[in-house]
C-alpha positions as CSV (number, residue, x, y, z in Angstrom):
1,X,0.0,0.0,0.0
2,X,1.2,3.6,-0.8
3,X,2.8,5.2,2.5
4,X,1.0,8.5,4.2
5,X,2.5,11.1,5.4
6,X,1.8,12.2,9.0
7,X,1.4,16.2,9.1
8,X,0.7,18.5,11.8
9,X,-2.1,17.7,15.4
10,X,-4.5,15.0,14.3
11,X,-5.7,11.7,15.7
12,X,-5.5,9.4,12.5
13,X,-7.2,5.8,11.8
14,X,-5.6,4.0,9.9
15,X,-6.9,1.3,7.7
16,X,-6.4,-1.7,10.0
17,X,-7.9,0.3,12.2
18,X,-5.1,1.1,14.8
19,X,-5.2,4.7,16.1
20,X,-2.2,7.1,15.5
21,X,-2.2,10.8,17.7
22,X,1.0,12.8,17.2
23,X,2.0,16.2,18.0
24,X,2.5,19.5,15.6
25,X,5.2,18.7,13.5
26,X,5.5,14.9,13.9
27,X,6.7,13.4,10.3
28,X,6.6,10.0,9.3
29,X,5.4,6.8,6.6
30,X,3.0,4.3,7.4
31,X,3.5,1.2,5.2
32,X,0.7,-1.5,5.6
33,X,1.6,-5.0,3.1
34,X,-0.2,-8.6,4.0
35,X,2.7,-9.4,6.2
36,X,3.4,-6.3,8.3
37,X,2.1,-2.7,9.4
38,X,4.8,-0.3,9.5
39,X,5.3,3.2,10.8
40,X,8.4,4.7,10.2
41,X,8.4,8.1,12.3
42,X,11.3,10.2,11.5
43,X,10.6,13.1,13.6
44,X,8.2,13.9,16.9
45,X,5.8,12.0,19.2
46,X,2.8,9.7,18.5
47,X,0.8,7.6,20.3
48,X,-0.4,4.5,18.8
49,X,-3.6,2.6,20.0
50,X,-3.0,-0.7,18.1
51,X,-5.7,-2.9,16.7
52,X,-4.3,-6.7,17.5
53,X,-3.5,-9.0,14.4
54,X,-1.5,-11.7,15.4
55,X,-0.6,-12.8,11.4
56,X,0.9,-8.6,11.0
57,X,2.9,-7.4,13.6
58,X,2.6,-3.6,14.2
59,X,6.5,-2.0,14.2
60,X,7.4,1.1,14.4
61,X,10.9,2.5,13.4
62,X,12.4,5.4,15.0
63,X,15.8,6.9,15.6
64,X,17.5,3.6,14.2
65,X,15.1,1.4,16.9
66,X,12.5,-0.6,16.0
67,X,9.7,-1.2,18.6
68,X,7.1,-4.4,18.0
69,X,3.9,-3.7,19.2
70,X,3.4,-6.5,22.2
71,X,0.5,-4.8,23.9
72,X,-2.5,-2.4,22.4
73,X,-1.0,0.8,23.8
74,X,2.1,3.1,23.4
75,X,4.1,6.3,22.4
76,X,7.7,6.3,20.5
77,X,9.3,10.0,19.9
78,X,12.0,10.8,17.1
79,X,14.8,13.2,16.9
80,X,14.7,15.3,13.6
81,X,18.4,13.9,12.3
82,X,20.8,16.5,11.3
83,X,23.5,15.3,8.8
């Protein structure tokens, strides 16, 4: 599936219908396929409410981490990188 950009305050469904809220200027790419949902956050905070599908983890990537969704609730914050 195409990625979406995440832009500015705004609680956002996605389309397994997992719950993304991030702050004002919060950028990132959320990449859904049959085998995994992927948000890659490269810069602020966002809280994810996660819809449980055992057969498609829920990741998301930040700051070179990657955190695996284990329970239905959490929040992962990026530093803007400066090269």
């Amino acid at each position: 599936s195409p990625a979406v950009a995440l832009r500015g305050p705004e609680r956002m469904v996605l389309q397994d219908g997992s719950v993304a809220e991030h702050l004002s200027g919060t950028r990132g790419d959320v990449a859904f396929d049959p085998a995994m949902r992927r948000v890659i956050l490269s810069r602020g905070t966002a809280h994810f409410d996660v819809r449980p599908d055992p057969d498609r983890p829920f990741v998301v990537i930040a700051d070179g981490w990657e955190v695996r969704a284990v329970g239905t609730a959490f929040a992962v914050s990026a530093r803007e990188n400066r090269a």
